[in-house]
NUVOLO-757034 format. One record per residue (C-alpha): chain; residue in three letters; residue number from 1; x, y, z. Coordinates in steps of 0.1 Angstrom, whole numbers. Layout:
// NUVOLO-757034
NODE   kolro   kolnu   volum      px      py      pz
NODE       A     Ala     NUM       X       Y       Z
...
//
This chain:
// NUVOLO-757034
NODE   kolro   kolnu   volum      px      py      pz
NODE       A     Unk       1     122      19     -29
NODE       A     Unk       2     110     -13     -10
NODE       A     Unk       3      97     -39     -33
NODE       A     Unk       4      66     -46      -9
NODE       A     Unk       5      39     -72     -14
NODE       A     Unk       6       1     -61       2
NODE       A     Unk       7     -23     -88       2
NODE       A     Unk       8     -48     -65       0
NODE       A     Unk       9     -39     -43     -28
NODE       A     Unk      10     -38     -76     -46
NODE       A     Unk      11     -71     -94     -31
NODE       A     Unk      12     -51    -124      -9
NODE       A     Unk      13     -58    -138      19
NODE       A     Unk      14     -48    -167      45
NODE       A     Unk      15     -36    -171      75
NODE       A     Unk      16      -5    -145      86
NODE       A     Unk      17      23    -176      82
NODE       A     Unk      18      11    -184      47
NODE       A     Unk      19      16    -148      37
NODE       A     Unk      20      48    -144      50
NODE       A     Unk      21      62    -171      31
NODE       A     Unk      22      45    -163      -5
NODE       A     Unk      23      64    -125       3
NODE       A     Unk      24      95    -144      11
NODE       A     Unk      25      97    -171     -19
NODE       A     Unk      26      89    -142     -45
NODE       A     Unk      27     119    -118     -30
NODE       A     Unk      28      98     -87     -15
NODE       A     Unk      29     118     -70       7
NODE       A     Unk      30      85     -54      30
NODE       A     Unk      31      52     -67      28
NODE       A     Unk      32      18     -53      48
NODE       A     Unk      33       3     -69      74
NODE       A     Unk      34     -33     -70      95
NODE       A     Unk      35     -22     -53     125
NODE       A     Unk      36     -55     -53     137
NODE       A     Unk      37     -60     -86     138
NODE       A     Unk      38     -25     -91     155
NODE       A     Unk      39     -42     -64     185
NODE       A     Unk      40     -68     -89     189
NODE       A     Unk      41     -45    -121     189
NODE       A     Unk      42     -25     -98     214
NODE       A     Unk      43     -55     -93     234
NODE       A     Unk      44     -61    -129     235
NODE       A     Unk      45     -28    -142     248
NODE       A     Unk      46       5    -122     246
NODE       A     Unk      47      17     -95     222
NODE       A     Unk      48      51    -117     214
NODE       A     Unk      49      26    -145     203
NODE       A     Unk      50       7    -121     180
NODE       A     Unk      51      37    -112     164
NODE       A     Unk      52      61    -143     167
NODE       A     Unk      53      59    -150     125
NODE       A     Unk      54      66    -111     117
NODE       A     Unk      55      93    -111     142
NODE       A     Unk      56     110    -142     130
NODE       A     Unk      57     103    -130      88
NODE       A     Unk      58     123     -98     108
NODE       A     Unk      59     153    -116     111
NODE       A     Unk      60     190    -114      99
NODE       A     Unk      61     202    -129      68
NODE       A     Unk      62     193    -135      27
NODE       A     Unk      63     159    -140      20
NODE       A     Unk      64     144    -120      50
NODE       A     Unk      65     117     -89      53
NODE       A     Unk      66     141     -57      53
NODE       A     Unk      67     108     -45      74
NODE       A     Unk      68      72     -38      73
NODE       A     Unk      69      56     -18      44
NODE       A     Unk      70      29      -7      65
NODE       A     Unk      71      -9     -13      76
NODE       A     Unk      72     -45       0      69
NODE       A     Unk      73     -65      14      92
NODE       A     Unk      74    -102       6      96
NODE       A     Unk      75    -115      40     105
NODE       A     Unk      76    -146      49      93
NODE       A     Unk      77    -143      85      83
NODE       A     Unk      78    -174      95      76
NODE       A     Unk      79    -186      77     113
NODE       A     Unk      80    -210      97     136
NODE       A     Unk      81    -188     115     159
NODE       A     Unk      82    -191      90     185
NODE       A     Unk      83    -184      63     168
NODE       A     Unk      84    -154      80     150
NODE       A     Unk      85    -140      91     188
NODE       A     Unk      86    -143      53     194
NODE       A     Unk      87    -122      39     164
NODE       A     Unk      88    -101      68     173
NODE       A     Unk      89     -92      56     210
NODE       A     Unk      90     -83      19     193
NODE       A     Unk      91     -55      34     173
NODE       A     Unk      92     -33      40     210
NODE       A     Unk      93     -29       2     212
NODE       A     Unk      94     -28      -3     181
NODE       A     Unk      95       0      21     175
NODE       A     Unk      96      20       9     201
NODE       A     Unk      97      21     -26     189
NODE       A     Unk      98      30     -10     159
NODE       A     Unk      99      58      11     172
NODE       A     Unk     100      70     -22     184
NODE       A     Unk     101      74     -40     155
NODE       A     Unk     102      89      -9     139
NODE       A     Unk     103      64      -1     115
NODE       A     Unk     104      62      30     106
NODE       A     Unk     105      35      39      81
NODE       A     Unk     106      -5      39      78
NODE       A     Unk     107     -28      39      52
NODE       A     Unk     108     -63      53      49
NODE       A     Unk     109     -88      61      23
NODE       A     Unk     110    -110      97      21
NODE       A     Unk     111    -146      92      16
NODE       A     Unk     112    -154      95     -19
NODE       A     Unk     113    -194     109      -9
NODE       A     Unk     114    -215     113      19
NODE       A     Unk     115    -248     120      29
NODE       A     Unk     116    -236     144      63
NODE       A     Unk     117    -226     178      51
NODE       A     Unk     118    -218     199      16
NODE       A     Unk     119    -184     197       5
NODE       A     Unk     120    -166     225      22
NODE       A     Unk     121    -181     219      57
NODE       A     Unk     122    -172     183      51
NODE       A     Unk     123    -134     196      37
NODE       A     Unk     124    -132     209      72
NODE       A     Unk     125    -146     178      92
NODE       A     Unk     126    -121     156      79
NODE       A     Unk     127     -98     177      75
NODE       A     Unk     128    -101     177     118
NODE       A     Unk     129     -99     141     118
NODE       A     Unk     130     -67     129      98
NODE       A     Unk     131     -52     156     117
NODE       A     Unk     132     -65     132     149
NODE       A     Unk     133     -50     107     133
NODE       A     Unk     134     -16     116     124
NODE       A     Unk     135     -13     129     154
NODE       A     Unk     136     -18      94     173
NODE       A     Unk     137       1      82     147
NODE       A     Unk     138      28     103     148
NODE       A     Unk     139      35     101     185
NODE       A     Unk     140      46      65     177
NODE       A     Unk     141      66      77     147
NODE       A     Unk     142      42      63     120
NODE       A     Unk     143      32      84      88
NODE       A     Unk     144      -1      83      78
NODE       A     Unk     145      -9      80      39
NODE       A     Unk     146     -37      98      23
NODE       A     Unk     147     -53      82      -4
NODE       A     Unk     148     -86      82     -23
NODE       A     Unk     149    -110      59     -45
NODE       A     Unk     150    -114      67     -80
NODE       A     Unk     151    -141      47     -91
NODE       A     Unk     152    -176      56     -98
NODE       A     Unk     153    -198      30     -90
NODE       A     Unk     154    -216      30     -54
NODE       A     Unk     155    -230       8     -33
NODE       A     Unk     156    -247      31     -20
NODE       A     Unk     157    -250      66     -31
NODE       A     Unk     158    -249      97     -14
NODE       A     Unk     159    -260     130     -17
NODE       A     Unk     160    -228     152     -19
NODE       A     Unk     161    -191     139     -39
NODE       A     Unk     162    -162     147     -20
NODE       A     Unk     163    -127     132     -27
NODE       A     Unk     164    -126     115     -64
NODE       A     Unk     165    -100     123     -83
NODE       A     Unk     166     -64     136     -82
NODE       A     Unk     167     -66     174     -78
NODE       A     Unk     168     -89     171     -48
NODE       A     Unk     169     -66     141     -31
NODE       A     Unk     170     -34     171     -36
NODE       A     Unk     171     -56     197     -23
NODE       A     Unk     172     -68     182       8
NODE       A     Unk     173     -35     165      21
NODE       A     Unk     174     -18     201      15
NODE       A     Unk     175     -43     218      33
NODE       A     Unk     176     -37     191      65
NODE       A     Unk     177       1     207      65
NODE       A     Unk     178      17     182      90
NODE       A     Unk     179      49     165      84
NODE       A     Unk     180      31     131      93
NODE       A     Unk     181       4     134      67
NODE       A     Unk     182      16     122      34
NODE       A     Unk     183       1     103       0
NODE       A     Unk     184      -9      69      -8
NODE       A     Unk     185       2      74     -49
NODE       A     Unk     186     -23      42     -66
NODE       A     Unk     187     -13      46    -100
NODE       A     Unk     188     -51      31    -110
NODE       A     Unk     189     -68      54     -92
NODE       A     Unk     190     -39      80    -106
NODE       A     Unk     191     -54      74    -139
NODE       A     Unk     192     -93      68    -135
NODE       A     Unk     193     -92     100    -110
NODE       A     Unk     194     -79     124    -137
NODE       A     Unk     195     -43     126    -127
NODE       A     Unk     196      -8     131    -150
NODE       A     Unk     197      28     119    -146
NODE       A     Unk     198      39     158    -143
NODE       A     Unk     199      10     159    -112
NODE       A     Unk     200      32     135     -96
NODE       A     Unk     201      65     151    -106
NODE       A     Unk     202      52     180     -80
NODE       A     Unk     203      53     157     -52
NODE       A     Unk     204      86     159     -30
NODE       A     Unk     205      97     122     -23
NODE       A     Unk     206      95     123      15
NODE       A     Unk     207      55     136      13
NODE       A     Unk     208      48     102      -2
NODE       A     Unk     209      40      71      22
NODE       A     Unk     210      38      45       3
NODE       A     Unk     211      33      35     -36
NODE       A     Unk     212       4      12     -55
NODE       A     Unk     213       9       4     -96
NODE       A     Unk     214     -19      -9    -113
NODE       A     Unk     215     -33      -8    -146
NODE       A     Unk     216     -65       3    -161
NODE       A     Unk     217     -75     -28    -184
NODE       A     Unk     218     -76     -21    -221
NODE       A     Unk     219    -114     -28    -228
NODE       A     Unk     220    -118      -4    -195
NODE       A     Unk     221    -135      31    -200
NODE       A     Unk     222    -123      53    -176
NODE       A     Unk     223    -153      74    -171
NODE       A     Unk     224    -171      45    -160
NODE       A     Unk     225    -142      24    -148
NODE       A     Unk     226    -143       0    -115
NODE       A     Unk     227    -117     -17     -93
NODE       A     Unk     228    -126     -46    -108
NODE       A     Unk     229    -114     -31    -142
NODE       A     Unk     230     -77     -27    -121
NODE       A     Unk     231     -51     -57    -136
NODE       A     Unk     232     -12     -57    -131
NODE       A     Unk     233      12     -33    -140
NODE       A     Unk     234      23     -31    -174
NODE       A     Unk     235      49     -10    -185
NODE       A     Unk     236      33      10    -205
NODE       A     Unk     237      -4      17    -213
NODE       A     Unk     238     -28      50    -196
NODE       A     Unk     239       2      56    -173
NODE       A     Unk     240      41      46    -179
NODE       A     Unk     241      47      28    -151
NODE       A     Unk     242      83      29    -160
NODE       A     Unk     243      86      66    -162
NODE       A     Unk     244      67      67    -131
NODE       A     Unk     245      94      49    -113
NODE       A     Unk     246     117      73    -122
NODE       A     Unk     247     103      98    -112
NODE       A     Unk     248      99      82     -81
NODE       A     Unk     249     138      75     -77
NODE       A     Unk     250     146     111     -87
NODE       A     Unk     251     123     126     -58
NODE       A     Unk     252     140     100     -35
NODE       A     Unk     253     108      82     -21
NODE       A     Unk     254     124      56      -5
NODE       A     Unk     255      87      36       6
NODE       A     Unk     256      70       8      -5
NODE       A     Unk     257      60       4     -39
NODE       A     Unk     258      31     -24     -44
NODE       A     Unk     259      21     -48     -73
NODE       A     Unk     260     -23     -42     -72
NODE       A     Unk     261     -47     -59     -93
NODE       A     Unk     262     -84     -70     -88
NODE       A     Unk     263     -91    -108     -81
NODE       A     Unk     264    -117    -110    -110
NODE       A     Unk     265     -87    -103    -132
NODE       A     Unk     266     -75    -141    -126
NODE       A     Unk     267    -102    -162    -116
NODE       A     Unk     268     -96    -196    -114
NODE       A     Unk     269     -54    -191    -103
NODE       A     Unk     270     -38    -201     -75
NODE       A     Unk     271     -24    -172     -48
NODE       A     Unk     272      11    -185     -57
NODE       A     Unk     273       4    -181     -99
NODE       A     Unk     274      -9    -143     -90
NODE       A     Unk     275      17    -136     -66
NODE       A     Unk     276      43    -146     -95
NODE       A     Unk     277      29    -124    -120
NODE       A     Unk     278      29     -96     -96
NODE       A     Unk     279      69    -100     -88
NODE       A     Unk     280      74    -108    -128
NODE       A     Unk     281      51     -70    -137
NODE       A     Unk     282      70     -54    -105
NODE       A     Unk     283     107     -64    -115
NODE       A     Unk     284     104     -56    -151
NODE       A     Unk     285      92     -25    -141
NODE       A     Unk     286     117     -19    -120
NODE       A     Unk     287     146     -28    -137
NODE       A     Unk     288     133     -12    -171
NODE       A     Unk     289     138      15    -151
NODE       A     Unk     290     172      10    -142
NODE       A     Unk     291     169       6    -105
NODE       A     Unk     292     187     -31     -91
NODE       A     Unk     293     161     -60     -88
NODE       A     Unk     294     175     -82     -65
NODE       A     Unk     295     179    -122     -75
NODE       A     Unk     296     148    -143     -59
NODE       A     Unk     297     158    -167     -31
NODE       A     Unk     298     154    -196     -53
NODE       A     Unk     299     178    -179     -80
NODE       A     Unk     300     204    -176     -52
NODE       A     Unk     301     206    -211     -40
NODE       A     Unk     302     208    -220     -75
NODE       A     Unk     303     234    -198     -82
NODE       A     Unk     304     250    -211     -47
NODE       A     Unk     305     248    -245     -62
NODE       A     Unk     306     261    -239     -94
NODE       A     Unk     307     294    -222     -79
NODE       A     Unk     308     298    -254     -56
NODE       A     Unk     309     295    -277     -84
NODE       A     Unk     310     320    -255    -101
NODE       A     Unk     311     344    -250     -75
NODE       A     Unk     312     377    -274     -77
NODE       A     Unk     313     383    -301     -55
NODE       A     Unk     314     408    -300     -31
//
């Protein structure tokens, strides 16, 4: 498993250097990244300045990115067709500079409701379209992940529900049957959508893309649960995320597994402060579990300095 820091899943943002580093100082091995906004800084002068602070976090040695987690797409699913068949064409480029960087996964959300078509035409619709997808995806060797949005508040609300809650999420990806098409497992959405730790022990390893823990808050009903309600991982709680990793490691998904939380769970912190907690929630985690949790940079140059200090002189 790659210990993978998303901005996103964690509400943080700044520039694409400033990123980089907070992944780098707090030892993830992968992190996400904007690729779109690396296609339009591509657009706007050369593809190897777009990427020039990826490539370099890309390089050789301790302390570096082992490689990218992966990157979300902004597709509109439930776009006119037009508009969809334009989002659609964006993805060539975008997969390309993907390729290049050797990512290899995407993530995208079904839509929870809509206002187009009753549930089985609409089954069928999308259905079509992630298989579009994927296979754009897939002729640059990236995986798309599937995933889905538990929560029941709406902005705006819409006549028919389609994908909200765990049984639906496994229906519809194994109804898609391609090899590129995989899950997007959000442990928060795991529990407010209905879904068990044995739910997930069905899943072969290799079908999931990529791995988000979160927990519901305590105070947080469920029923009426938001993302707002979402905080760090604990190790226990509505869903073990211990026993979850396990599970995990015994299926052999070998993706990246993300720290999530909402911002309005820490108001008032600095990005550095939250990104600590995450690492703290995702090592424990991990190494409850009995998987290896590699030292932090800082801990090794420490440790480095200590053996220096230590060592005789000549």
């Amino acid at each position: 498993m790659l210990k993978n820091f998303s901005p996103k899943a964690l509400g943080i943002n700044g520039r694409q250097s400033e990123l980089i580093e907070l992944a780098l100082t707090y030892g993830f091995v992968s992190m996400d990244v904007d690729m779109y906004e690396m296609l339009r800084r591509a657009q706007r002068s050369t593809a190897e300045d777009a990427t020039k602070f990826v490539r370099a976090a890309l390089g050789e040695g301790t302390g570096r990115l082992e490689q990218i987690g992966g990157f979300p797409l902004e597709v509109d699913l439930d776009a006119e067709d037009a508009a969809f068949t334009s989002q659609l064409g964006t993805l060539h480029p975008l997969s390309e500079l993907a390729e290049s960087l050797g990512v290899t996964r995407a993530y995208i959300n079904l839509p929870a409701s809509t206002d187009r078509m009753p549930y089985h035409e609409y089954f069928e619709l999308q259905r079509g379209r992630i298989a579009q997808i994927a296979d754009v995806l897939a002729s640059r060797n990236i995986k798309l992940g599937v995933g889905f949005d538990a929560t029941t508040d709406q902005a705006e609300p819409k006549q028919f529900d389609f994908i909200r809650n765990v049984e639906g999420l496994i229906a519809f990806v194994n109804a898609v049957a391609s090899d590129s098409v995989g899950f997007i497992v959000d442990t928060w959405d795991w529990v407010v959508g209905g879904g068990a730790l044995d739910q997930l022990s069905e899943l072969p390893g290799d079908k999931i893309v990529a791995v988000r823990i979160g927990s519901l808050a305590d105070d947080a009903d469920p029923a009426k649960a938001t993302r707002k309600d979402c905080i760090l991982p604990t190790q226990e709680g509505s869903l073990n995320h211990v026993n979850v990793v396990k599970q995990l490691a015994a299926a052999g998904f070998e993706g990246p597994i993300s720290p999530a939380a909402s911002p309005s769970q820490y108001k008032g912190q600095t990005r550095e402060n939250t990104v600590t907690q995450a690492q703290e929630a995702i090592d424990g985690i991990t190494n409850a579990a009995g998987l290896e949790v590699k030292p932090l940079p800082m801990e090794l140059i420490e440790e480095d300095a200590m053996n220096e200090s230590a060592a005789p002189m000549s």
